[in-house]
VMD Tcl script that builds the backbone (N, CA, C; Angstrom):
set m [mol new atoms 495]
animate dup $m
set s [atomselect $m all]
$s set {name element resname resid chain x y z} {
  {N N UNK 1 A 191.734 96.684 206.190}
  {CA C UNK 1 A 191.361 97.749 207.102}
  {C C UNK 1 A 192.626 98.502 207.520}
  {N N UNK 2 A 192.314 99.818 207.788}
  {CA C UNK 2 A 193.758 100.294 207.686}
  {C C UNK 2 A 194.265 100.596 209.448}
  {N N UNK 3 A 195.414 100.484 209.552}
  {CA C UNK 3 A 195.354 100.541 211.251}
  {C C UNK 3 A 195.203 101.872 211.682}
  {N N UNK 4 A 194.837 101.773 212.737}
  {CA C UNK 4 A 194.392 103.087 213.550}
  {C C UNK 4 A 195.668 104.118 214.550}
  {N N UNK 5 A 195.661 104.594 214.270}
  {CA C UNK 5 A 197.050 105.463 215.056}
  {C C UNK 5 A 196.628 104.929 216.891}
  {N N UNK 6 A 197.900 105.309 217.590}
  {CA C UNK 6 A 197.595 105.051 219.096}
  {C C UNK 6 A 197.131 106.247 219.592}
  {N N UNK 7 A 196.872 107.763 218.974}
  {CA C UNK 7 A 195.633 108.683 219.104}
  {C C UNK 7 A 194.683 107.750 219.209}
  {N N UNK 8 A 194.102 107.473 218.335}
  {CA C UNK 8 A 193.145 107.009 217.714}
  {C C UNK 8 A 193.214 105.965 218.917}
  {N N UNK 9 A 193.187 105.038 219.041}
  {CA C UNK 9 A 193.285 104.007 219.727}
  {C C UNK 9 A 192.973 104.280 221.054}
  {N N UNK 10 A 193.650 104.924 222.118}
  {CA C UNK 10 A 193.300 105.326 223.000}
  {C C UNK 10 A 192.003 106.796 222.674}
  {N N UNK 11 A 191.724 107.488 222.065}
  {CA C UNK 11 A 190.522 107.955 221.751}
  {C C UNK 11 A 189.596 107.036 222.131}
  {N N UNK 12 A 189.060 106.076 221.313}
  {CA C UNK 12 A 187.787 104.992 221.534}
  {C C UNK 12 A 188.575 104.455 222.999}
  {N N UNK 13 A 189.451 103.889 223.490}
  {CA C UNK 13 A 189.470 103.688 224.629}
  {C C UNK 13 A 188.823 104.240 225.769}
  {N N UNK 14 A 188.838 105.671 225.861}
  {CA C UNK 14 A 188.554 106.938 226.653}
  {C C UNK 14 A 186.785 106.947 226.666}
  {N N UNK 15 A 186.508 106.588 225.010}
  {CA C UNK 15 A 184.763 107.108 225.127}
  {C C UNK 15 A 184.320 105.562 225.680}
  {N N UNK 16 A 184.702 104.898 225.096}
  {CA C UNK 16 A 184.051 103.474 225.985}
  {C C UNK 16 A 183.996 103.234 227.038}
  {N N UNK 17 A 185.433 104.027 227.771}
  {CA C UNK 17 A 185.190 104.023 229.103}
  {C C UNK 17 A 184.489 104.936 229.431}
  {N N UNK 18 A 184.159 106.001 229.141}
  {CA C UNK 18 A 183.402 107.458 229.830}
  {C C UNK 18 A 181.771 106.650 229.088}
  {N N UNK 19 A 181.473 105.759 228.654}
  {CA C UNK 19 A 180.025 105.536 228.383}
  {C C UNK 19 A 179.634 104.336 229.159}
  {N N UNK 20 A 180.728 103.453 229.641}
  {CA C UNK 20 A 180.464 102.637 230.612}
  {C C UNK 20 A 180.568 103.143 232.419}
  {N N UNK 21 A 181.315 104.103 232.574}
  {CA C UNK 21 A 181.164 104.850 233.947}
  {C C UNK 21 A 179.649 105.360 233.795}
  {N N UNK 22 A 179.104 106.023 232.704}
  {CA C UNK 22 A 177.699 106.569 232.670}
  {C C UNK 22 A 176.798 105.496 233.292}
  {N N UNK 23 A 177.117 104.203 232.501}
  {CA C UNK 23 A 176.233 103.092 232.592}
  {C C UNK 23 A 175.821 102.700 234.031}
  {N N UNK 24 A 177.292 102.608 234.507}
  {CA C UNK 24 A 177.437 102.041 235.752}
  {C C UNK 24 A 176.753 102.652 236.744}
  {N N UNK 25 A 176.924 104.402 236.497}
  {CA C UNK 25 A 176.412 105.720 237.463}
  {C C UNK 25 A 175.112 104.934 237.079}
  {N N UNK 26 A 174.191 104.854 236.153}
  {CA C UNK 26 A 172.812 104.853 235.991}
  {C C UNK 26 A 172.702 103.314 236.660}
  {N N UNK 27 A 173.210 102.298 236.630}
  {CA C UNK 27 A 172.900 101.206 237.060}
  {C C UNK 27 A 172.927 101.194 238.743}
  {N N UNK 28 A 173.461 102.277 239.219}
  {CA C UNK 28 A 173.825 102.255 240.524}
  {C C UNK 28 A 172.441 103.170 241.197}
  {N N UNK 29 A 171.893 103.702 240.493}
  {CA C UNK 29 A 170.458 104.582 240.322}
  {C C UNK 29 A 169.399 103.895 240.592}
  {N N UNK 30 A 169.308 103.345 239.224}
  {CA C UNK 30 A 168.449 102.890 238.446}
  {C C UNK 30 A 167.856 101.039 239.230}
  {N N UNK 31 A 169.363 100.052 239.005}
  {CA C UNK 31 A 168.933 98.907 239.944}
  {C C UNK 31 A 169.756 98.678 240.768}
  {N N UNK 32 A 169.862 99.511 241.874}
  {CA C UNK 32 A 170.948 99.307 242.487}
  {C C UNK 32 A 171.310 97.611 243.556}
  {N N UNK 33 A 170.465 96.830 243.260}
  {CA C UNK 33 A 170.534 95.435 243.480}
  {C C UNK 33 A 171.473 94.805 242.808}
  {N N UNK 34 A 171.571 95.146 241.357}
  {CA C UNK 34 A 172.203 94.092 240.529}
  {C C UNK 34 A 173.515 95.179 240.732}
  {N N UNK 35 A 173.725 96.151 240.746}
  {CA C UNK 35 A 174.507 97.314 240.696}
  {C C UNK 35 A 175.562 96.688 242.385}
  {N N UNK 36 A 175.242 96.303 242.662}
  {CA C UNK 36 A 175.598 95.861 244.296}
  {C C UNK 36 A 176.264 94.794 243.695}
  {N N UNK 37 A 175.758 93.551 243.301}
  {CA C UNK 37 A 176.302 92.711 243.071}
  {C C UNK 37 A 177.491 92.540 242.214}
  {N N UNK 38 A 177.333 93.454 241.077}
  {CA C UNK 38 A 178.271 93.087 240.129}
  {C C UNK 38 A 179.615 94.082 240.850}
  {N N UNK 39 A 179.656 95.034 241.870}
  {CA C UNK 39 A 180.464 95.921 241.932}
  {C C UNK 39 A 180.830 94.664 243.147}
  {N N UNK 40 A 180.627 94.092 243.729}
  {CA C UNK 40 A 181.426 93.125 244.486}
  {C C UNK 40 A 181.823 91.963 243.794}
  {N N UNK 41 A 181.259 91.530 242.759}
  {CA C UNK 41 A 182.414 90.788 242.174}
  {C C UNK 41 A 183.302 91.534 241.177}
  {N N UNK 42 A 183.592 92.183 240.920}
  {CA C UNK 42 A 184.513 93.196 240.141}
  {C C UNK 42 A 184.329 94.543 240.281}
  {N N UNK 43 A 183.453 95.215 239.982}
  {CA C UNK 43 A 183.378 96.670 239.569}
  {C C UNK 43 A 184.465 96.945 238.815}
  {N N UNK 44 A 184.272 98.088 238.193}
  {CA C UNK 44 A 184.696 99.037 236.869}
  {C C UNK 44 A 186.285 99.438 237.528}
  {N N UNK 45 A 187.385 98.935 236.378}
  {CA C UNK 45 A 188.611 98.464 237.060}
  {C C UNK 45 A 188.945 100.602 236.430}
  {N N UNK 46 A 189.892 100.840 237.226}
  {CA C UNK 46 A 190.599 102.176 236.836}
  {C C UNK 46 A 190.868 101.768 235.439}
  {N N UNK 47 A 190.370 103.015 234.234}
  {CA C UNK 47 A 190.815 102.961 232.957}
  {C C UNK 47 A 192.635 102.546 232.715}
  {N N UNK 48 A 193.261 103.471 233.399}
  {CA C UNK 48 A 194.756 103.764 233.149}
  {C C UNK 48 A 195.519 102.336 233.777}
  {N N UNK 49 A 194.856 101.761 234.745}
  {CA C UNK 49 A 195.789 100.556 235.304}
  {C C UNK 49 A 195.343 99.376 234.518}
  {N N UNK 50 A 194.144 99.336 234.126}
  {CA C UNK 50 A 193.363 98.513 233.732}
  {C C UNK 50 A 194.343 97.888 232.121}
  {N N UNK 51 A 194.817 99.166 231.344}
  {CA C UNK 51 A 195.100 99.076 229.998}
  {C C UNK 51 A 196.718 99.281 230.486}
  {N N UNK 52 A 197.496 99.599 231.509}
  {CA C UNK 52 A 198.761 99.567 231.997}
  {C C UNK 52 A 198.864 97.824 232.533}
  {N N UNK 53 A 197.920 97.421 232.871}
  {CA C UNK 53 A 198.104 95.707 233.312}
  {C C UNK 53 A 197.657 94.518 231.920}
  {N N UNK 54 A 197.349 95.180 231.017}
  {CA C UNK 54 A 197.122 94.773 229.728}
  {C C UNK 54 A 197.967 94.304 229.044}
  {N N UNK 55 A 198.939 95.875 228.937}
  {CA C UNK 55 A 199.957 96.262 228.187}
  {C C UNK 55 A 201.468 95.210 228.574}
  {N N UNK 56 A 201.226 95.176 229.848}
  {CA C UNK 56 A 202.355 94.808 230.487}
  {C C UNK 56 A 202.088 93.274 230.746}
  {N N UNK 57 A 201.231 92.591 230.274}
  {CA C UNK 57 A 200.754 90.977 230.243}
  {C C UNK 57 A 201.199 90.881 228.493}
  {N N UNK 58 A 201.172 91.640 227.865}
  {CA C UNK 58 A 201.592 91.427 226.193}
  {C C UNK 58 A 200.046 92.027 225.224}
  {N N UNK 59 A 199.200 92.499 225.846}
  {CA C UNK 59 A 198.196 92.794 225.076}
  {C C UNK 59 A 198.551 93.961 223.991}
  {N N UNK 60 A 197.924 94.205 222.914}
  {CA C UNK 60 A 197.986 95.200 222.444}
  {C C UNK 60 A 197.019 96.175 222.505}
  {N N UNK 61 A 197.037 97.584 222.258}
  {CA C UNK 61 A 196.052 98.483 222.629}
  {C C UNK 61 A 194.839 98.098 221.761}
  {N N UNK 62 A 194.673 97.573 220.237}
  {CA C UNK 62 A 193.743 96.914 220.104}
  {C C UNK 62 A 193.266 96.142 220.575}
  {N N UNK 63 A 193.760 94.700 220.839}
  {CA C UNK 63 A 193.020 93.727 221.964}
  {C C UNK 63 A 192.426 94.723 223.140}
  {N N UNK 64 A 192.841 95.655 223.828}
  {CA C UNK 64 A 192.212 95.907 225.182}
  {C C UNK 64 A 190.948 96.957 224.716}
  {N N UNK 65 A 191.494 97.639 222.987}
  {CA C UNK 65 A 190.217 98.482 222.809}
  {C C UNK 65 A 189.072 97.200 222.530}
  {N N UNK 66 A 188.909 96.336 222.300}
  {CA C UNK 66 A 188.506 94.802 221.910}
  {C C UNK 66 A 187.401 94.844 223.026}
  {N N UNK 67 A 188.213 94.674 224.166}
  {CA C UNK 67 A 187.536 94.386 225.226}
  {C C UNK 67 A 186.303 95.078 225.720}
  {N N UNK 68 A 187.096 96.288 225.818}
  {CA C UNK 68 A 186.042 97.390 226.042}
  {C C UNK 68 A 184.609 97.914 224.881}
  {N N UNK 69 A 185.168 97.268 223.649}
  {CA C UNK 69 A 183.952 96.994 222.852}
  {C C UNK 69 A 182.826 95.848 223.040}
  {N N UNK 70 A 183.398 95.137 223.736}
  {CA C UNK 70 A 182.797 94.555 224.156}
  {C C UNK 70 A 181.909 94.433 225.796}
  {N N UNK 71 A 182.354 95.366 226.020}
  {CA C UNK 71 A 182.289 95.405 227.304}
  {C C UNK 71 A 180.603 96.965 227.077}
  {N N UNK 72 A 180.866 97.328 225.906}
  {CA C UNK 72 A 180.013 98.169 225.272}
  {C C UNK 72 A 178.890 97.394 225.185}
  {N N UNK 73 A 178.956 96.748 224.208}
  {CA C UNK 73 A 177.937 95.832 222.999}
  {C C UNK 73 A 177.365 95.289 224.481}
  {N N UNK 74 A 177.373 94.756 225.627}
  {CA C UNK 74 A 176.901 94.224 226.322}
  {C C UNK 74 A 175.421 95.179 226.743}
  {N N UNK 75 A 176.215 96.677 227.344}
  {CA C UNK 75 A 174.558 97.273 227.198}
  {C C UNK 75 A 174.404 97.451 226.202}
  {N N UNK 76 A 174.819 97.478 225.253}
  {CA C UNK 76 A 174.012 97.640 223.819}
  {C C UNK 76 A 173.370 96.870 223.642}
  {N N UNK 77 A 173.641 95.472 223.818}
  {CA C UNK 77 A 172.165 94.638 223.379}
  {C C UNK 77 A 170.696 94.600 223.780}
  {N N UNK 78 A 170.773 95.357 224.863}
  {CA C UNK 78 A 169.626 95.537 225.053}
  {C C UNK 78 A 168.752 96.408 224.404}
  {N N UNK 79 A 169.358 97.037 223.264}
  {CA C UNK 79 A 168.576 97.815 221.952}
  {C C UNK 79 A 168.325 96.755 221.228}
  {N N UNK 80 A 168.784 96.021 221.022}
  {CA C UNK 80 A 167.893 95.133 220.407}
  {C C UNK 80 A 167.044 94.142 220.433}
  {N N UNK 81 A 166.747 94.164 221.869}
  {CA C UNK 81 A 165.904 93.186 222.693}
  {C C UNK 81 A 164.314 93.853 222.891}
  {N N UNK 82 A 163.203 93.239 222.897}
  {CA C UNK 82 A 162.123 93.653 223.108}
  {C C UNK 82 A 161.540 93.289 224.388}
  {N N UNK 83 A 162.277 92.358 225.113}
  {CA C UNK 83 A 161.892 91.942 226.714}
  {C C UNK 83 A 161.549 93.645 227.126}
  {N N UNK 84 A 160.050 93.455 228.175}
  {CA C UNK 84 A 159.779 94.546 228.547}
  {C C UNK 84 A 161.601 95.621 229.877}
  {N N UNK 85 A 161.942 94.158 230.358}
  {CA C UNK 85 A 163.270 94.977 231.178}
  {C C UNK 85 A 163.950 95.158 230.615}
  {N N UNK 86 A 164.498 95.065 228.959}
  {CA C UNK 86 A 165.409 95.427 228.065}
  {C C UNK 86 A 164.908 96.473 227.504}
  {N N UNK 87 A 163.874 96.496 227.493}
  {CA C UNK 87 A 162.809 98.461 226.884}
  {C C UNK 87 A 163.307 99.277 227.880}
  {N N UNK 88 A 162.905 99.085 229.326}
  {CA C UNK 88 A 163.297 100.256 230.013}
  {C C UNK 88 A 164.751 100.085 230.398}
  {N N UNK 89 A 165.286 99.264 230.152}
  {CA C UNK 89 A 167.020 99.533 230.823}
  {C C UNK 89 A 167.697 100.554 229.300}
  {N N UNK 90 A 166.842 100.341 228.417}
  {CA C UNK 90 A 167.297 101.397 226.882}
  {C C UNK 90 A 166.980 102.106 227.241}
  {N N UNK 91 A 165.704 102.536 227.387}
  {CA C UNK 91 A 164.800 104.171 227.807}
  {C C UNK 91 A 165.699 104.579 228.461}
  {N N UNK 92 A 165.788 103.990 229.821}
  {CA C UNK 92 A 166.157 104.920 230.963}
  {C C UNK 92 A 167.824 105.175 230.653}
  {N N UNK 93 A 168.548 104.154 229.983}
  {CA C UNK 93 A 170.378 104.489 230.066}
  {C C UNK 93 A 170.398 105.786 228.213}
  {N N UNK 94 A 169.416 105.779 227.854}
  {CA C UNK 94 A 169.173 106.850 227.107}
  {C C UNK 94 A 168.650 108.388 227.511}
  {N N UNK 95 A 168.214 108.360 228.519}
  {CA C UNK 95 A 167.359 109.610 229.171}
  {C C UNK 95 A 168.670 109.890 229.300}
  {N N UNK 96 A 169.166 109.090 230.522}
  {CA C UNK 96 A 170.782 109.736 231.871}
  {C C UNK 96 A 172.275 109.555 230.787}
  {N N UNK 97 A 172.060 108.841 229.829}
  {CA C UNK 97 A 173.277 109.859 229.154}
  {C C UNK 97 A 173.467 111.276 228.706}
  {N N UNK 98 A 172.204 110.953 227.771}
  {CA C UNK 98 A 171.619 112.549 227.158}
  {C C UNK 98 A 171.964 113.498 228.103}
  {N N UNK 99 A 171.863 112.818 229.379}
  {CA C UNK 99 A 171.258 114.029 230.727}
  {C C UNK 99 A 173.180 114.308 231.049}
  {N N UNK 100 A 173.719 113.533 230.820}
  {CA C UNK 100 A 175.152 113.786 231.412}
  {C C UNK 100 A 175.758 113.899 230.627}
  {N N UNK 101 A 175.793 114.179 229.424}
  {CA C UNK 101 A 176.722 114.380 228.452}
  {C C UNK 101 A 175.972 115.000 227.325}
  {N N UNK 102 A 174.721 115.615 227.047}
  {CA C UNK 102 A 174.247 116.501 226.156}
  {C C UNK 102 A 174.474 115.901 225.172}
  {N N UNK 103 A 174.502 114.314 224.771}
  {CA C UNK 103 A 174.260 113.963 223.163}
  {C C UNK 103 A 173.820 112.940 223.460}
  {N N UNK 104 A 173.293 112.386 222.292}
  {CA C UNK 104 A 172.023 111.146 222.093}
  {C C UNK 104 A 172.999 110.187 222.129}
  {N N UNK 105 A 173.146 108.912 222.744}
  {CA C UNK 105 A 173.703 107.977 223.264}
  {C C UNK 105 A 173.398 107.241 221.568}
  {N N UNK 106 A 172.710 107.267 220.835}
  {CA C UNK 106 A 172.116 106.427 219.630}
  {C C UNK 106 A 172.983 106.920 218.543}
  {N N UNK 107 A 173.492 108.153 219.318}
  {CA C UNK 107 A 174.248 108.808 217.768}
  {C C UNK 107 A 175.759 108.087 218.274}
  {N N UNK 108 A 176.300 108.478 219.664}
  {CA C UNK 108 A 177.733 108.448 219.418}
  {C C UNK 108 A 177.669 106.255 219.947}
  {N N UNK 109 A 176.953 105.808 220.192}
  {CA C UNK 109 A 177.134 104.403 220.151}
  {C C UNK 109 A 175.996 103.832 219.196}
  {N N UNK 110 A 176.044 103.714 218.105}
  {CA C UNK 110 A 174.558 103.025 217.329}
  {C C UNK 110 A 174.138 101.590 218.347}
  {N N UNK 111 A 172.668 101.219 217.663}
  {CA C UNK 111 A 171.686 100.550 217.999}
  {C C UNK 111 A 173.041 98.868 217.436}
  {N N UNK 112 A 172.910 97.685 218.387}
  {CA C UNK 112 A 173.774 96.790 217.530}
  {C C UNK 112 A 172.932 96.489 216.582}
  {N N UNK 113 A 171.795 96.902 216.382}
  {CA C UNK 113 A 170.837 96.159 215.185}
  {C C UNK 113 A 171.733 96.125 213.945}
  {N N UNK 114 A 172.039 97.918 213.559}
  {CA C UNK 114 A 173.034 97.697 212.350}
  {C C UNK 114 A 173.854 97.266 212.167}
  {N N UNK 115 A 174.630 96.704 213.477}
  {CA C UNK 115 A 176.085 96.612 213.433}
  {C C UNK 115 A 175.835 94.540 213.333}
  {N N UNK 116 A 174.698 93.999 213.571}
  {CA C UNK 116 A 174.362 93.208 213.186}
  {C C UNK 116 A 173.263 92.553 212.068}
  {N N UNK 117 A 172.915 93.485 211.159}
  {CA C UNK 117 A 172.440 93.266 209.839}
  {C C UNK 117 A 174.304 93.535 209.233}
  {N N UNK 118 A 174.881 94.809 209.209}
  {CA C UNK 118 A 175.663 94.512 208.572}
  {C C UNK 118 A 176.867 93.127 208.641}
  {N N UNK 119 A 176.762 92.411 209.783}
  {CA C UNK 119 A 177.337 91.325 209.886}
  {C C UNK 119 A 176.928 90.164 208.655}
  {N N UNK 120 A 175.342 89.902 208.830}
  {CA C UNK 120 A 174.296 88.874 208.260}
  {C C UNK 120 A 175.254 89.476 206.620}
  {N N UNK 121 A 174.936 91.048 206.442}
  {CA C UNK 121 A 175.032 91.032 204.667}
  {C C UNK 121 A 176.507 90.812 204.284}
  {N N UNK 122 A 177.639 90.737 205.191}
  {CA C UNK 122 A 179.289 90.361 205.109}
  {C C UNK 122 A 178.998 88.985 205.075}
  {N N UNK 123 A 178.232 87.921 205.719}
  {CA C UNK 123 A 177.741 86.709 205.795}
  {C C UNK 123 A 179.378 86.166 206.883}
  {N N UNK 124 A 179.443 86.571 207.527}
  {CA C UNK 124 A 180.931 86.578 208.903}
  {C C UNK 124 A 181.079 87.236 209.479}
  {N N UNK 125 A 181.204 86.569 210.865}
  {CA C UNK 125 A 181.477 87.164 211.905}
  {C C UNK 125 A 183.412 87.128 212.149}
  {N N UNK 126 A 183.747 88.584 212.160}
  {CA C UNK 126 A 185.175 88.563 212.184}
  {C C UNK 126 A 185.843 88.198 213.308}
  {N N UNK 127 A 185.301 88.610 214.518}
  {CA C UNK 127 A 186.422 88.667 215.461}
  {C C UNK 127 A 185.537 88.110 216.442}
  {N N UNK 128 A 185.720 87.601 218.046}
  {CA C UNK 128 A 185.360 87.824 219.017}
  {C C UNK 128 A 184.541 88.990 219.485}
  {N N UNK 129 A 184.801 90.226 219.466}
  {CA C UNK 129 A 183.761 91.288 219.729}
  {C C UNK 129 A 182.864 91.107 218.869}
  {N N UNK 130 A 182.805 90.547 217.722}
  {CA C UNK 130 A 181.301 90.358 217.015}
  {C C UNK 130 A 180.538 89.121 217.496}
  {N N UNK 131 A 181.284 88.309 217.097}
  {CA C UNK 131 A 179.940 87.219 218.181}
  {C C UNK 131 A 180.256 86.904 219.517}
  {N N UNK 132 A 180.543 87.717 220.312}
  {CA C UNK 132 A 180.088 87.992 221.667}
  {C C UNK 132 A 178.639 88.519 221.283}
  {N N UNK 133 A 178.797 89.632 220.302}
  {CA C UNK 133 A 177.920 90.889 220.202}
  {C C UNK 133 A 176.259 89.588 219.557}
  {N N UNK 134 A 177.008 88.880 218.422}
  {CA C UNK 134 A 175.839 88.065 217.959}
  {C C UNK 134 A 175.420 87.277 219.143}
  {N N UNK 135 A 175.790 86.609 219.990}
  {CA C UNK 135 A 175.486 85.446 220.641}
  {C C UNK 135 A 174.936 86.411 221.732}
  {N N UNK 136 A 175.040 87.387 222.311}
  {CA C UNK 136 A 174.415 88.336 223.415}
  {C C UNK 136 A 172.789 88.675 222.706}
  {N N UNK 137 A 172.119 88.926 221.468}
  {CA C UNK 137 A 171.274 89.230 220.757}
  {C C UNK 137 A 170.505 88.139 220.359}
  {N N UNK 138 A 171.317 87.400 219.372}
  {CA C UNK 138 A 170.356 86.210 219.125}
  {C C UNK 138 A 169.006 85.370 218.993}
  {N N UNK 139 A 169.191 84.962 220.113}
  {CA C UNK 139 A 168.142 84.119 220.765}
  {C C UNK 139 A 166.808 85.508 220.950}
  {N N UNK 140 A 167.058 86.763 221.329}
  {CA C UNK 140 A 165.789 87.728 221.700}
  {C C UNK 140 A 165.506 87.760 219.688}
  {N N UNK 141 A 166.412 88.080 219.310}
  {CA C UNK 141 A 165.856 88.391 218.041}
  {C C UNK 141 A 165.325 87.442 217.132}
  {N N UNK 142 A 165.270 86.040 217.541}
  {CA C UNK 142 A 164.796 85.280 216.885}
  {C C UNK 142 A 163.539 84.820 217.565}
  {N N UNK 143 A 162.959 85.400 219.089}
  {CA C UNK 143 A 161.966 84.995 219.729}
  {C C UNK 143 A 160.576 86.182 219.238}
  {N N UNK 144 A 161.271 87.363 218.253}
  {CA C UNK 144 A 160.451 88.102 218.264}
  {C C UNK 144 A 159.989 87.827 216.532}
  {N N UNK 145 A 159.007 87.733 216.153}
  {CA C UNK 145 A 157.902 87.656 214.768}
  {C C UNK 145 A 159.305 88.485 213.804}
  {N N UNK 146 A 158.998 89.763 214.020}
  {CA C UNK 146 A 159.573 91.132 213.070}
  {C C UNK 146 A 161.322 90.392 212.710}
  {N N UNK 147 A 161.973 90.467 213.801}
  {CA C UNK 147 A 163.303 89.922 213.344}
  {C C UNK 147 A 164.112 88.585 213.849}
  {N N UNK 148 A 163.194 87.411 213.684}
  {CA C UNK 148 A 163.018 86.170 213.808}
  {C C UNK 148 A 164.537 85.571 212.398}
  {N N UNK 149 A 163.980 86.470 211.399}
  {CA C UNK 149 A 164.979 85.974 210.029}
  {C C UNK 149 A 166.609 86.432 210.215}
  {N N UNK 150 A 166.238 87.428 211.249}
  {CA C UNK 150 A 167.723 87.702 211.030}
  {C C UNK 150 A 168.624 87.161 212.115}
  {N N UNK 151 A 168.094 86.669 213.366}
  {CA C UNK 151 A 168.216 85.856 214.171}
  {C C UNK 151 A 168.879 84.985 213.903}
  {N N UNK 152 A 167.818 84.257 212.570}
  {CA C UNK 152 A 168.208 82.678 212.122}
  {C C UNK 152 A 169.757 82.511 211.186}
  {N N UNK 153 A 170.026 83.429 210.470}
  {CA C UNK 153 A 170.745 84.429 209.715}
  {C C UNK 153 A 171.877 84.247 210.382}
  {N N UNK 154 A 171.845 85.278 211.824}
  {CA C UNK 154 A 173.007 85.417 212.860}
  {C C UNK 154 A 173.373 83.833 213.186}
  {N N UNK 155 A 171.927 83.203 213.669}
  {CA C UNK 155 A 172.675 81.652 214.543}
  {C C UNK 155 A 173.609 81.110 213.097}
  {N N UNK 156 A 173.292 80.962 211.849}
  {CA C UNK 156 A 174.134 80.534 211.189}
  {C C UNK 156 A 175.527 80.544 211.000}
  {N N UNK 157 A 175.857 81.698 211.076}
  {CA C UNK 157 A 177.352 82.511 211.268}
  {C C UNK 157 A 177.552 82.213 212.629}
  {N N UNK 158 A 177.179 82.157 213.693}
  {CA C UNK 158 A 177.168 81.608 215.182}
  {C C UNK 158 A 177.974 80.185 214.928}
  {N N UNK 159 A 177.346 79.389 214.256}
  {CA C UNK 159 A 177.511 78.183 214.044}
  {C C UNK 159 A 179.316 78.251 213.377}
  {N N UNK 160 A 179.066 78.664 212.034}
  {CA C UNK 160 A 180.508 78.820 211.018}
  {C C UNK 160 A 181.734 79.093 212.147}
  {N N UNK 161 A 180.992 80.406 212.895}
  {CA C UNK 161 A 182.273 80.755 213.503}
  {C C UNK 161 A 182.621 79.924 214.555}
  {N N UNK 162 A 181.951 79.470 215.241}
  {CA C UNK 162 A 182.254 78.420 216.468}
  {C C UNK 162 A 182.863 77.266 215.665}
  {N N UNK 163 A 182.760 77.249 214.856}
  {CA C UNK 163 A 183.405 75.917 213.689}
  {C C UNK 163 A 185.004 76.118 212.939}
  {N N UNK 164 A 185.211 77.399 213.139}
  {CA C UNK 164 A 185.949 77.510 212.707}
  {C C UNK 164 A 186.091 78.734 211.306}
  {N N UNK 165 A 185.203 78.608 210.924}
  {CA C UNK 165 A 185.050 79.265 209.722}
  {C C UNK 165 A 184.131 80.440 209.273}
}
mol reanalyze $m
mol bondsrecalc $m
mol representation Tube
mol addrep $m
């Protein structure tokens, strides 16, 4: 894979963060219960200090873009969940992006579905941001009939990688 310039690098830094402030705005809307809670045990750290206290612990701008992919894939999984509160927390963080930024949230972050079939057909999970991403999905996708196989698929590589391999 070829490395990414520190344009580049801080680029995806910037949209991950400007799609998780969206999130947060809509979660603060939308349930503002759980929105309460999580902003008292942390809330959404300043982008610039956040990746300046990174930098300066030894991280590299990949590891911290890492994070924030992950920090993505978290509402993302709920595209691939069929729980009725995982339908509308998609619906609705799809309406209020669209609504705040004039593009389809599906185009500039895909569904993890693909980003986890294409895992199953690599048959490995590479890094940490991927099975965070598998182990966040999983279990819904193997409770549902339709993608039960690919579930089983994912727990396998779940397994390898927790193993080592």
């Amino acid at each position: 894979m070829a490395r990414r310039t520190t344009e580049a690098l801080w680029a995806e830094i910037d949209r991950c963060d400007a799609f998780l402030r969206i999130a947060e705005d809509f979660a603060k809307v939308f349930f503002p219960g759980e929105a309460a809670l999580r902003e008292a045990e942390e809330g959404l750290p300043d982008k610039d200090a956040f990746v300046a206290s990174g930098l300066r612990n030894g991280a590299t701008l990949s590891q911290i873009l890492s994070g924030y992919e992950q920090a993505v894939n978290d509402h993302m999984a709920a595209f691939a969940m069929t729980a009725p509160d995982a339908v509308a927390y998609a619906t609705g963080l799809r309406a209020y992006y669209r609504e705040r930024t004039g593009r389809e949230l599906l185009s500039d972050f895909p569904p993890p579905t693909r980003k986890l079939k294409a895992i199953v057909k690599r048959g490995k999970i590479r890094n940490d941001t991927e099975f965070y991403l598998v182990k966040e999905c999983v279990d819904d996708l193997e409770d549902d009939a339709k993608t039960e196989a690919l579930g089983r698929d994912l727990r396998e590589l779940l397994g390898a990688y927790e193993a080592g391999g």
